[in-house]
C-alpha positions in Angstrom: 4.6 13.3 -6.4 3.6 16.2 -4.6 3.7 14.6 -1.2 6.9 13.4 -1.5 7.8 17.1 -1.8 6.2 18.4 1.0 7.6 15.5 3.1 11.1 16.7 1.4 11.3 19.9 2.7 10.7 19.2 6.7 13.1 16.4 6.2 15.9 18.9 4.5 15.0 21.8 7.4 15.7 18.4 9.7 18.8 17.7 8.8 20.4 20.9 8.2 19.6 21.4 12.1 20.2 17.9 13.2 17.2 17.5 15.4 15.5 14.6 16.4 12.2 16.2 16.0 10.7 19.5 14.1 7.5 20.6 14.7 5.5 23.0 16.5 3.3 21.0 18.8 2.1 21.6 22.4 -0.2 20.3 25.0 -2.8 22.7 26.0 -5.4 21.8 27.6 -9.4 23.0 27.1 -10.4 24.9 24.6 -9.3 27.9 22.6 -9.7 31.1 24.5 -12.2 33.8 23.3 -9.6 36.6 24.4 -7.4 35.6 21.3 -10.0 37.6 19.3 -8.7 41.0 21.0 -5.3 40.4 19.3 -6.2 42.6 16.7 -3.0 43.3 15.6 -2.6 39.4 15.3 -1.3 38.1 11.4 -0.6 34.7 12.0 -2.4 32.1 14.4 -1.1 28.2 14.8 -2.6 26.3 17.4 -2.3 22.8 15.2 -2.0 19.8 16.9 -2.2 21.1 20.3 -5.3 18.7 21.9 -7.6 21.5 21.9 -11.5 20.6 22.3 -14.9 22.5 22.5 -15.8 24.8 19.7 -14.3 27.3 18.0 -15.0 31.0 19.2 -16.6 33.5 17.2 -14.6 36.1 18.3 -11.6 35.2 16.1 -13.8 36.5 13.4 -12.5 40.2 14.6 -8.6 39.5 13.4 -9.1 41.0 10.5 -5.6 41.5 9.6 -5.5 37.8 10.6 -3.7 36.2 7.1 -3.0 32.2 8.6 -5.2 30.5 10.7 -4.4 26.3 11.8 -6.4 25.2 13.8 -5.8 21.3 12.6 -5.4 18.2 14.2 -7.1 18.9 17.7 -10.6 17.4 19.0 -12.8 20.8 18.1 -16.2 20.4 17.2 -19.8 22.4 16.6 -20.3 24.3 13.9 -17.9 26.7 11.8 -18.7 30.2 13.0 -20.1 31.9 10.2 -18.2 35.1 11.9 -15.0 33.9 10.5 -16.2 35.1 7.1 -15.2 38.5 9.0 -11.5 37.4 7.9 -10.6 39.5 5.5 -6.9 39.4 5.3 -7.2 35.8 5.5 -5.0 33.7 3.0 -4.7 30.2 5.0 -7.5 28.4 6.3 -7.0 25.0 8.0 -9.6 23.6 10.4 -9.0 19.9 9.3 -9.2 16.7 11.7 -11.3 17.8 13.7 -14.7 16.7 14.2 -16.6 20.0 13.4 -20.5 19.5 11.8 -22.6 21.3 10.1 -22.6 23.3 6.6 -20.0 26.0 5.3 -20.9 29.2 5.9 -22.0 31.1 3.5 -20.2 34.0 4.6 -17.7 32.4 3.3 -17.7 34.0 0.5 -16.3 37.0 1.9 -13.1 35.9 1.8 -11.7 37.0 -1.4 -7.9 36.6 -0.7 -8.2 32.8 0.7 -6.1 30.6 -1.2 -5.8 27.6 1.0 -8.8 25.7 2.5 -8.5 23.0 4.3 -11.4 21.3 6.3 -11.3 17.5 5.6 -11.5 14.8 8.2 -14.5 16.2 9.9 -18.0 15.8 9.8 -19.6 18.7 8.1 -22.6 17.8 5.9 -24.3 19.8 2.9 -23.4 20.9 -0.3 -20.2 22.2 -1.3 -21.4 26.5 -2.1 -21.3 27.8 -5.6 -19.1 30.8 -4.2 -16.4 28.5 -3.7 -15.8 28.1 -7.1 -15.9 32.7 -6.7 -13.1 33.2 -4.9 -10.6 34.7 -7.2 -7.5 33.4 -5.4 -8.3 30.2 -4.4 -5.4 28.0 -5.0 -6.2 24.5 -3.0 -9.2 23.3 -1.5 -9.4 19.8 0.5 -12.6 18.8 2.0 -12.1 14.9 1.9 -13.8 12.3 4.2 -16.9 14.4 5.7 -20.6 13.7 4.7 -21.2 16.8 2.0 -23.7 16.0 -1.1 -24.7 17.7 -3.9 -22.4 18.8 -7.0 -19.2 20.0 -7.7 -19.4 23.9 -8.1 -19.7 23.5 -12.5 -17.5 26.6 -12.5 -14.7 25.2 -10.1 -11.7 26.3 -12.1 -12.6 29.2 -13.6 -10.4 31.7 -11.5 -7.7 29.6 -13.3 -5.3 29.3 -10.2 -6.8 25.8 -8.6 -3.3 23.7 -8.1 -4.9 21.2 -5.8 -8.4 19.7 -4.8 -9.4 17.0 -2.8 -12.9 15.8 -2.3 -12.9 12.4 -1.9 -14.9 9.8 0.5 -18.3 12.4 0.3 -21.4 11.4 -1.1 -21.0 14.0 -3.8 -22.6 13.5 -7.2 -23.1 15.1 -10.2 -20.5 15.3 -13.2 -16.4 16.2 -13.2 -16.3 20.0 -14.1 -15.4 21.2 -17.1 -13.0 24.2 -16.0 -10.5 22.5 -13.1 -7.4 22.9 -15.4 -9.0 26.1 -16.9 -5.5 27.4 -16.1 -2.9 25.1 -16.7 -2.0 24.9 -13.0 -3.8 21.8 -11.4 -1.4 19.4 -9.8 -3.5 17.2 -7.9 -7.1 15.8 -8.6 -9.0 13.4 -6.2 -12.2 12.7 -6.4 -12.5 9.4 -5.6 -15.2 7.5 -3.2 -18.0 9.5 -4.5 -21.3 9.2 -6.5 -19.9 11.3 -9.4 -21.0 10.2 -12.8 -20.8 11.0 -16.6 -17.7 11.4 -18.9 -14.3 13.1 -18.1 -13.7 16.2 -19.7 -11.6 16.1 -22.7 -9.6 18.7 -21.1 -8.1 16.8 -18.5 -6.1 15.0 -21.4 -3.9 18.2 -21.9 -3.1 19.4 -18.4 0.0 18.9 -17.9 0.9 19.9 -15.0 -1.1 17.2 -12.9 1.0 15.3 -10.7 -1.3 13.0 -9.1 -5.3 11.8 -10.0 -7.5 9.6 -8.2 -10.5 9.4 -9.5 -11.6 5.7 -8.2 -14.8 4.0 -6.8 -17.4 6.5 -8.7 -20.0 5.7 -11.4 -17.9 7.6 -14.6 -18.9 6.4 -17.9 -17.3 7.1 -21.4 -14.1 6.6 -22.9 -10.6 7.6 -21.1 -9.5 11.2 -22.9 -6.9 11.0 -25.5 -3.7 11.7 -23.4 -4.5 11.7 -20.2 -2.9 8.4 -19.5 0.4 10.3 -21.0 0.7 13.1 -19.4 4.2 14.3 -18.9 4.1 14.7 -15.2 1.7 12.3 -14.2 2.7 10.0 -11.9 0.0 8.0 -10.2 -3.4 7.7 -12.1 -6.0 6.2 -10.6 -9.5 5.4 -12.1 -10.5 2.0 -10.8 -14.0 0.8 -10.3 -16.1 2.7 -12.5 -17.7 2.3 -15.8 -15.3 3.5 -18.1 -15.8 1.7 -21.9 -14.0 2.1 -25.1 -10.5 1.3 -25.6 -7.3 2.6 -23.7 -5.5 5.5 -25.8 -2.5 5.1 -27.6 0.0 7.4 -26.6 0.8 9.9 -29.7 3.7 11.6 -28.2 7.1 11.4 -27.9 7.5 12.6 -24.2 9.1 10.7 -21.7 6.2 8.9 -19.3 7.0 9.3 -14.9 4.0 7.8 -14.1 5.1 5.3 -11.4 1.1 3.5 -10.9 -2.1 2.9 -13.1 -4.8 1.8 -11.4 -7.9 1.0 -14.5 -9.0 -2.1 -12.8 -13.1 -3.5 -13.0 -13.8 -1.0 -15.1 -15.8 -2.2 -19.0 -12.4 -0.8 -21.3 -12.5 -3.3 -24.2 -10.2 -3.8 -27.3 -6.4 -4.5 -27.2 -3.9 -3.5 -24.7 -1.8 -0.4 -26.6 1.8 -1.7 -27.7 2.5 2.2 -26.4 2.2 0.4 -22.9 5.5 -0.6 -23.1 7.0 3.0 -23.0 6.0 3.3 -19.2 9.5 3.2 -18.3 9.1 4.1 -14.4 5.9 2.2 -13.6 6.2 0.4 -10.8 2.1 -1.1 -10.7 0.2 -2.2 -13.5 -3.5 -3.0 -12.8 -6.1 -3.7 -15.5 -8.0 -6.5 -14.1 -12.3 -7.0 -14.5 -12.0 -5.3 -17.9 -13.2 -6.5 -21.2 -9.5 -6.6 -22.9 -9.1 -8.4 -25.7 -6.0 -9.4 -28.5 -2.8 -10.8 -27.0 -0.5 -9.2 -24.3 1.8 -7.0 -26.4 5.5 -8.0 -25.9 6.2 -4.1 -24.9 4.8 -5.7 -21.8 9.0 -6.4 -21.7 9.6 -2.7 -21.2 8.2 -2.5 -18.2 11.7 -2.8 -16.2 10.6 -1.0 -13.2 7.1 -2.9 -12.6 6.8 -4.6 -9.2 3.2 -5.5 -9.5 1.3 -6.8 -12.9 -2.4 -7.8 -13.2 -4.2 -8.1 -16.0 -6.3 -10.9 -14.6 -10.4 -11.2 -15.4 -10.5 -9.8 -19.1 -10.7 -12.0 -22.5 -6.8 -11.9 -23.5 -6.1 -14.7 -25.9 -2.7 -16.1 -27.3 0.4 -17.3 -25.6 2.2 -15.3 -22.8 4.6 -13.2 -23.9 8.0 -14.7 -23.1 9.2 -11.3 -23.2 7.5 -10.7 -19.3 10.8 -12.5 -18.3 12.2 -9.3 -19.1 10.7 -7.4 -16.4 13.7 -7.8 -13.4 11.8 -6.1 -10.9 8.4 -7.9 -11.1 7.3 -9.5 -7.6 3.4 -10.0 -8.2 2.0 -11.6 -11.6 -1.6 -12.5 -12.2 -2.8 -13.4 -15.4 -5.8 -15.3 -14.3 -8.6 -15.7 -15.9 -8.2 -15.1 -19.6 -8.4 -17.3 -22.5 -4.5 -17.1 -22.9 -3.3 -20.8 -24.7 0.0 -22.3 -25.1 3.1 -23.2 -22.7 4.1 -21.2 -19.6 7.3 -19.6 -21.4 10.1 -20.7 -19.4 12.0 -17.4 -19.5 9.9 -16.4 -17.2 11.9 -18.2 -14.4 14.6 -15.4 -15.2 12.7 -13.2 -12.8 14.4 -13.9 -9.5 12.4 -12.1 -7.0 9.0 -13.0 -8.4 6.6 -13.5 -5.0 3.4 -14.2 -6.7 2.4 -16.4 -10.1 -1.2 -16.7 -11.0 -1.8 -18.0 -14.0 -5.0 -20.5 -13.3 -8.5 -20.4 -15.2 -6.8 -20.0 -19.1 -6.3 -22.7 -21.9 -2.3 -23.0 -20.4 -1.3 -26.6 -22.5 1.8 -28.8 -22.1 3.8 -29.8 -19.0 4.9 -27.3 -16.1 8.1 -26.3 -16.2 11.0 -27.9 -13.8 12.8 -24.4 -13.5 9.5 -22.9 -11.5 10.9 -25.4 -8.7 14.3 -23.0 -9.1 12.5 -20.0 -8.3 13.4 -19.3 -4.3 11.7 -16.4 -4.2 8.0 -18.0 -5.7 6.2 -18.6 -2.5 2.5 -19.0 -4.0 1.6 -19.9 -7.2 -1.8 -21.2 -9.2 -1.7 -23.4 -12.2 -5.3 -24.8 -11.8 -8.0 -25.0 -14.4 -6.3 -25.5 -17.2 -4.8 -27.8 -19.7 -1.8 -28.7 -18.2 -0.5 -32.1 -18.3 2.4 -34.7 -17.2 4.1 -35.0 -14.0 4.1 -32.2 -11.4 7.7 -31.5 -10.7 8.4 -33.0 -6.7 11.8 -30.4 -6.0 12.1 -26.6 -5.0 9.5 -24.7 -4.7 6.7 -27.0 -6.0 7.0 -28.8 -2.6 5.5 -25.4 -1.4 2.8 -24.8 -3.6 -0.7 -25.8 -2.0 -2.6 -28.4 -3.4 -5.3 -26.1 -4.7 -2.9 -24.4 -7.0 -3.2 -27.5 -9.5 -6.5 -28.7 -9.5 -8.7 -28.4 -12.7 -5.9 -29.7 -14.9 -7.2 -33.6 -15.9 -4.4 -34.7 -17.3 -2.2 -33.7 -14.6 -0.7 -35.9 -12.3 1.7 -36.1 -9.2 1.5 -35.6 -5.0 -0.9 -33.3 -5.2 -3.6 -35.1 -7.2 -3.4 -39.2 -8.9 -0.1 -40.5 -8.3 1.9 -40.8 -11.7 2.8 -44.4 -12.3 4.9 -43.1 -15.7 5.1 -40.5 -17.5 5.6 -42.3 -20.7 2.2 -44.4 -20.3 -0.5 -43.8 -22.7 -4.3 -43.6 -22.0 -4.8 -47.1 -23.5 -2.0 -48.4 -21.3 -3.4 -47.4 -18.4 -6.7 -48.7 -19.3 -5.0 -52.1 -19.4 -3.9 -51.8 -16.1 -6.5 -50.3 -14.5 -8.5 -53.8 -15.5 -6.1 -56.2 -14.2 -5.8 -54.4 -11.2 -9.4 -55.3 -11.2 -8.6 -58.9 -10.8 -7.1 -58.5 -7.7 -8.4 -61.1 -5.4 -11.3 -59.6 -3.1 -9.4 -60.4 0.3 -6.1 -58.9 -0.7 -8.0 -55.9 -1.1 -10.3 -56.6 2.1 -6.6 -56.7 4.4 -5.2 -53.8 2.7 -8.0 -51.9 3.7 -8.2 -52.8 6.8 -4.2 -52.3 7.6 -5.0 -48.3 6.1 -7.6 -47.7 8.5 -5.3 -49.4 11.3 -3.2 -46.8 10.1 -5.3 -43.9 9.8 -6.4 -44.3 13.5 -2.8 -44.6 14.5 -1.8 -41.5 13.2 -4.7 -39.6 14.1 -4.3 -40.9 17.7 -0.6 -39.8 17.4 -1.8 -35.9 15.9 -4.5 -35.8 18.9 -1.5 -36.7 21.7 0.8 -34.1 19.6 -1.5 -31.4 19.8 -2.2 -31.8 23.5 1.0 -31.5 24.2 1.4 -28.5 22.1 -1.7 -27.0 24.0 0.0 -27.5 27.2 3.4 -25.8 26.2 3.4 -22.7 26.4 6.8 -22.6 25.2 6.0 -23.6 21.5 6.9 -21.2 19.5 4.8 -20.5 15.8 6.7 -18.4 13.1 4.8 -16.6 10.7 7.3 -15.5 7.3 6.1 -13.2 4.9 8.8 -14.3 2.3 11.0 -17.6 1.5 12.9 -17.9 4.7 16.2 -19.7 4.5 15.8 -20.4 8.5 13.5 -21.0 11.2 12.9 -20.1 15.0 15.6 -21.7 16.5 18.0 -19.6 14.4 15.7 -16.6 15.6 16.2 -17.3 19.3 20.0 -18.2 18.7 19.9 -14.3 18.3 18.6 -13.8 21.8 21.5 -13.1 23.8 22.8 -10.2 25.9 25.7 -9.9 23.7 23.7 -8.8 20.7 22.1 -6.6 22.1 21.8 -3.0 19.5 19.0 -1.4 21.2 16.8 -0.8 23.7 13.1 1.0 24.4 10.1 0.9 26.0 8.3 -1.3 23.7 11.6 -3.9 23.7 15.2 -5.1 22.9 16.9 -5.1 19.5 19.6 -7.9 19.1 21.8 -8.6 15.8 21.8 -11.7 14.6 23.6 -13.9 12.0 21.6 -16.7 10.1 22.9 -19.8 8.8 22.7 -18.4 5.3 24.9 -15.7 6.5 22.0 -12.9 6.1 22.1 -10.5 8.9 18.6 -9.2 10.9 17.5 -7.3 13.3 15.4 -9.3 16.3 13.4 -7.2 18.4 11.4 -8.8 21.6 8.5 -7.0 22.6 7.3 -6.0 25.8 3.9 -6.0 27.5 1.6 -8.2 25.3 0.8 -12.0 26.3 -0.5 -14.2 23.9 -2.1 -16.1 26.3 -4.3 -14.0 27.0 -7.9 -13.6 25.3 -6.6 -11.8 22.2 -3.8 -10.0 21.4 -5.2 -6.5 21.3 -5.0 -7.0 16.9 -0.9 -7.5 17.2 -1.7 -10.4 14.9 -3.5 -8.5 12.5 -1.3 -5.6 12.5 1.7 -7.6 12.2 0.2 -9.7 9.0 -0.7 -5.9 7.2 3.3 -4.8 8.2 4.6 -7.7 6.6 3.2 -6.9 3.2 4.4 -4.0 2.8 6.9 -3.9 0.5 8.9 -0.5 -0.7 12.1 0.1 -1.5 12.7 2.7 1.1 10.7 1.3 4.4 12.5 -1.0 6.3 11.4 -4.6 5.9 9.6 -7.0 8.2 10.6 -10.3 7.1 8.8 -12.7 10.0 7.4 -13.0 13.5 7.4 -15.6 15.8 5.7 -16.0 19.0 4.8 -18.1 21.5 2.6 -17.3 25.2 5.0 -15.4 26.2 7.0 -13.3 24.0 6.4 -12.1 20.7 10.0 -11.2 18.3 9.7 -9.3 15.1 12.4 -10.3 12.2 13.6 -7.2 10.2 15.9 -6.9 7.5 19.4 -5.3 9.1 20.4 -2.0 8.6 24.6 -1.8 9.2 24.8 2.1 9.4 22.3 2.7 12.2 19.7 5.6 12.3 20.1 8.5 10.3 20.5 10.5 14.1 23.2 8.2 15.0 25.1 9.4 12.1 24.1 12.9 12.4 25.6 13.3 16.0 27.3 10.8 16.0 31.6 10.7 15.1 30.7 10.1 11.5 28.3 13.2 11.3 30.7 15.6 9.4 31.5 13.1 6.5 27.8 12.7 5.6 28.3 14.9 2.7 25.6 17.1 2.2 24.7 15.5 -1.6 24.0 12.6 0.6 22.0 14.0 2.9 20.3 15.4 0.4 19.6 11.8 -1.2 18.8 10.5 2.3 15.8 13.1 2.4 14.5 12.5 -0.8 14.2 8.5 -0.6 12.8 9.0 3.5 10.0 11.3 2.0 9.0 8.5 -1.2 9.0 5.5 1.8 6.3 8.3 4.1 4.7 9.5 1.0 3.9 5.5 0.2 3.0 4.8 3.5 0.5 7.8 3.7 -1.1 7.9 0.5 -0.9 4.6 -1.1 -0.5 2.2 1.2 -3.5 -0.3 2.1 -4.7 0.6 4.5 -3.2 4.0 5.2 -0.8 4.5 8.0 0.2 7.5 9.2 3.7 7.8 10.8 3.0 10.5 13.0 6.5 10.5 14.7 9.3 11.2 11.9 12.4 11.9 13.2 16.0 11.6 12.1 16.2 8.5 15.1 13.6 6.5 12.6 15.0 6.7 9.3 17.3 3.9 8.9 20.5 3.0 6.8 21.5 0.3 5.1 25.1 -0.1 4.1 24.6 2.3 0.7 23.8 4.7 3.3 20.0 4.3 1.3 17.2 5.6 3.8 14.7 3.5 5.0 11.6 4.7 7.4 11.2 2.8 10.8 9.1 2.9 13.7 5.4 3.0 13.4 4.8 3.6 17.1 2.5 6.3 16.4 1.2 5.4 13.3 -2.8 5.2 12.7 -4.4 3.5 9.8 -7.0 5.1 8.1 -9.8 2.7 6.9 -12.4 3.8 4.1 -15.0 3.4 6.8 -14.1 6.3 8.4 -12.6 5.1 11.5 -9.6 5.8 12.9 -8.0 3.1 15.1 -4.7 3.3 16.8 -2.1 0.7 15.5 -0.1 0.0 18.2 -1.5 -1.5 21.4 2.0 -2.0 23.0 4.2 1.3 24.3 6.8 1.7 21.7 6.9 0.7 18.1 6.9 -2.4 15.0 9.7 -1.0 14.1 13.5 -1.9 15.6 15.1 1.3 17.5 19.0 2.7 17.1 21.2 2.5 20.3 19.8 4.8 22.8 16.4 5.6 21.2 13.2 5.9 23.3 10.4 6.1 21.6 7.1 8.1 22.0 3.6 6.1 22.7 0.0 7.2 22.5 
């Protein structure tokens, strides 16, 4: 993916100097002077990230040998002045995050060498200009999240250079132009939150160069073009929530497939799922729910040895489930709800050991749930209800903690959960026969037996009333929140809580190393400055619940938090080598070989480019450094410390993710890191 590259090459400029940071930010204060325009001489202006505010002055429109202009990430606003249309050396444009308003100038479309405009994140309004789609070197245009309307320019394209274009989360409408791979160099397509509607263009089904597409949340109609699910460098395509029809494409070449996530969910596709699905080698997410599917689940579904999630929930899929999905080592998420899929729940399945999530409820499932399910450690919520299940519900492993819910809507089901199972081995008529002498009970017997459960009902809910008083009034009782089977519980966690385990310190808190009674090591860390008894907890719960779902091989994991009044201790996965700067200037620093390093960069940029573009909802790290990327003992890199990190909601609105000075994430020895 094209952000993981971009990520890649500050990374590899980071550690051939071994820095702790790279970048070229300052803190100036007011706004940008007007004298900068007599620099006529000037080529290349970068005032990027530098808290800047007020508007931007007209006389930089007189640079005219001016080729780079950034001007991102400060608080400008007011219009765009139309003098910058004056530029005409000007190659690079960047004005984004910002909170400019207003239209683009139409003059604009003066500027016949631009190849890069960026001015997304704002709050300009109108319709994107015709000329745009005029300017002869225009190479990538990103105008995402302001307010324009209107159409795409039809002729967008046409100068046959266009490598990357974002306009998503406008109110833009209007059809997909025909031309945007006109010249075989597009890389990156996103459209998505819009008002766009009508077909795709065939053509999009034989550019091969795209990289990434994101066409979600419009109105498009018509079928998916033949290919486009294939392309040879595609790797994530997106077209969820629209109201595409027809069947999905078989694939009709040989080429190997990198697409890593499909996204056609609640969508109106219809027929069978292709058997060519199978030859997705590298997907990692599967999503085809609140379609119209029909046919059985192809066994190629087997194939899929890289898939982490799988949902093909809401559609009309019939026949057994393939045993085959078994096959599928990686697979943590698996909903198949909703269908009219018959037959037993194939017990290979249990040969997935890290499955997380099992839904499987509202189908014709038959026959008795299978005792290895309670084997599965790693199944922490399943659903079995509505369906046709029946016999005993298995009382071992896992099944103990599956809610009550999840087997409901299954009649002749019995066990814990729903009527007690007198034996398994009794038939209907049997327990007709029972059920009426029961019925011959004598009336008092039942009268006392009564009685001594509501004696005992009152008893214990006297007992839970005391109990929870007491709880109330301790403000030492502490509540641990996992977010995956734990094989321990909060006294283990404040075992770790000694000076002598100490790993870290910052402002936000202490790290300690800890040992667990299963022998799995963690990382503790003990926050500072937030009480949860006061009011609220300035969203740390929240926060804290979207962390711990996050799940990617190269960003370090949060396994649990536990709190009490007092303190609040986040739970992370233990990383044995340190920080990536520990090693760097550290004594082990010249045997990190530089195929290493190399390897290092390229996994830190997938974890940033997951949590910046695909995460929900977005976080922005905003403080990369070698000091938060993390090692494990394969020297594999893993991305720590959200300290700065922002999430980005499809509302618009930017809110800061850390109410506490320092970060989620656990620090290496001798780290202090930055706050808002």
């Amino acid at each position: 993916m094209i952000c993981v590259v971009q990520y890649l090459a500050s990374l590899v400029i980071l550690l051939i100097l071994s820095s702790s940071t790279l970048g070229y930010y300052n803190e100036f204060d007011g706004g940008i002077p007007p004298e900068f325009g007599k620099l006529i001489n000037l080529v290349h202006l970068d005032l990027a990230n530098c808290s800047l505010s007020g508007p931007v002055p007209p006389e930089l429109g007189n640079l005219d040998k001016l080729d780079t202009l950034f001007l991102q990430t400060n608080e400008l606003t007011g219009p765009i002045p139309p003098e910058l249309g004056n530029l005409s050396s000007i190659k690079s444009l960047d004005l984004s995050n910002n909170a400019l308003t207003g239209d683009i100038p139409k003059e604009f479309s003066g500027l016949r060498r631009l190849t890069l405009l960026n001015l997304f994140l704002n709050r300009l309004q109108g319709q994107i200009p015709p000329f745009i789609a005029e300017l002869p070197e225009l190479e990538v245009l990103k105008l995402w999240h302001n307010n324009f309307t209107g159409v795409i320019p039809a002729k967008l394209g046409e100068n046959g250079r266009l490598t990357e274009l974002d306009l998503s989360s406008n109110k833009l409408t209007g059809l997909v132009p025909k031309s945007l791979c006109l010249g075989k160099k597009l890389q990156i397509l996103i459209l998505r939150i819009n008002f766009l509607f009508g077909p795709l263009p065939d053509d999009l089904g034989h550019c091969d160069t795209l990289w990434r597409v994101r066409l979600g949340q419009n109105y498009l109609t018509g079928s998916i073009p033949s290919g486009f699910l294939y392309l040879p460098k595609l790797s994530l395509m997106e077209l969820q929530n629209n109201y595409l029809s027809e069947q999905v494409p078989q694939q009709t070449s040989k080429i190997q497939s990198k697409l890593e996530q499909m996204n056609l969910a609640d969508n109106r596709l219809s027929g069978p799922l292709p058997a060519s699905i199978g030859n997705f080698s590298n997907l990692q997410m599967l999503l085809l729910g609140g379609n119209q599917f029909t046919g059985k689940i192809p066994s190629q579904i087997g194939q899929l040895k890289n898939v982490l999630t799988l949902d093909i929930s809401r559609n009309n899929l019939s026949g057994n489930i393939p045993s085959e999905i078994g096959d599928c080592p990686t697979l943590t998420y698996l909903d198949l709800s909703q269908n009219q899929l018959s037959g037993p729940i194939p017990v290979h399945i249990t040969q997935i050991h890290i499955l997380n999530y099992l839904n499987i409820s509202w189908n014709h499932l038959n026959q008795s749930l299978p005792k290895e399910i309670g084997s599965m450690k790693s199944l922490t919520s399943a659903d079995f209800s509505h369906n046709n299940f029946s016999g005993s519900i298995p009382e071992f492993g896992q099944y103990s903690f599956f809610n009550s819910t999840s087997f409901i809507g299954n009649p002749q089901l019995c066990g814990s959960y729903l009527n007690p199972c007198n034996d398994s081995s009794i038939s209907p008529l049997q327990l007709h026969d029972q059920n009426s002498s029961r019925s011959q009970v004598h009336g008092k017997f039942k009268l006392l037996f009564a009685l001594g459960l509501l004696v005992c009902s009152l008893a214990f809910a006297a007992l839970a009333i005391i109990k929870a008083r007491n709880i109330r009034r301790n403000s030492n009782s502490w509540k641990l929140t996992a977010f995956q089977k734990l094989g321990f519980g909060y006294e283990d966690i404040l075992e770790c809580i000694k000076e002598n385990n100490i790993i870290g310190r910052g402002g936000a808190g202490t790290v300690y190393r800890g040992l667990m009674p299963t022998g799995e090591p963690v990382a503790v860390k003990k926050l500072l400055g937030i009480s949860k008894g006061s009011s609220h907890d300035n969203g740390l719960s929240a926060e804290v619940q979207t962390l711990g779902q996050i799940r990617h091989r190269n960003i370090v994991r949060l396994l649990a938090f536990c709190s009490n009044k007092l303190s609040n201790l986040l739970v992370y996965e233990y990383m044995p080598n340190g920080s990536l700067g520990e090693v760097l200037h550290g004594k082990r620093g010249g045997f990190l070989k530089w195929d290493t390093r190399l390897k290092i960069a390229i996994e830190a940029a997938k974890g940033l480019c997951y949590l910046h573009h695909d995460c929900s909802p977005l976080i922005i790290h905003r403080d990369v450094k070698s000091n938060n990327i993390l090692l494990n003992s394969d020297f594999e890199a893993h991305v720590a410390d959200f300290g700065l990190a922002k999430f980005l909601r499809d509302t618009g609105t930017s809110e800061c993710m850390s109410a506490i000075a320092g970060s989620y994430g656990y620090i290496a020895p001798g780290t202090n890191p930055l706050c808002l």
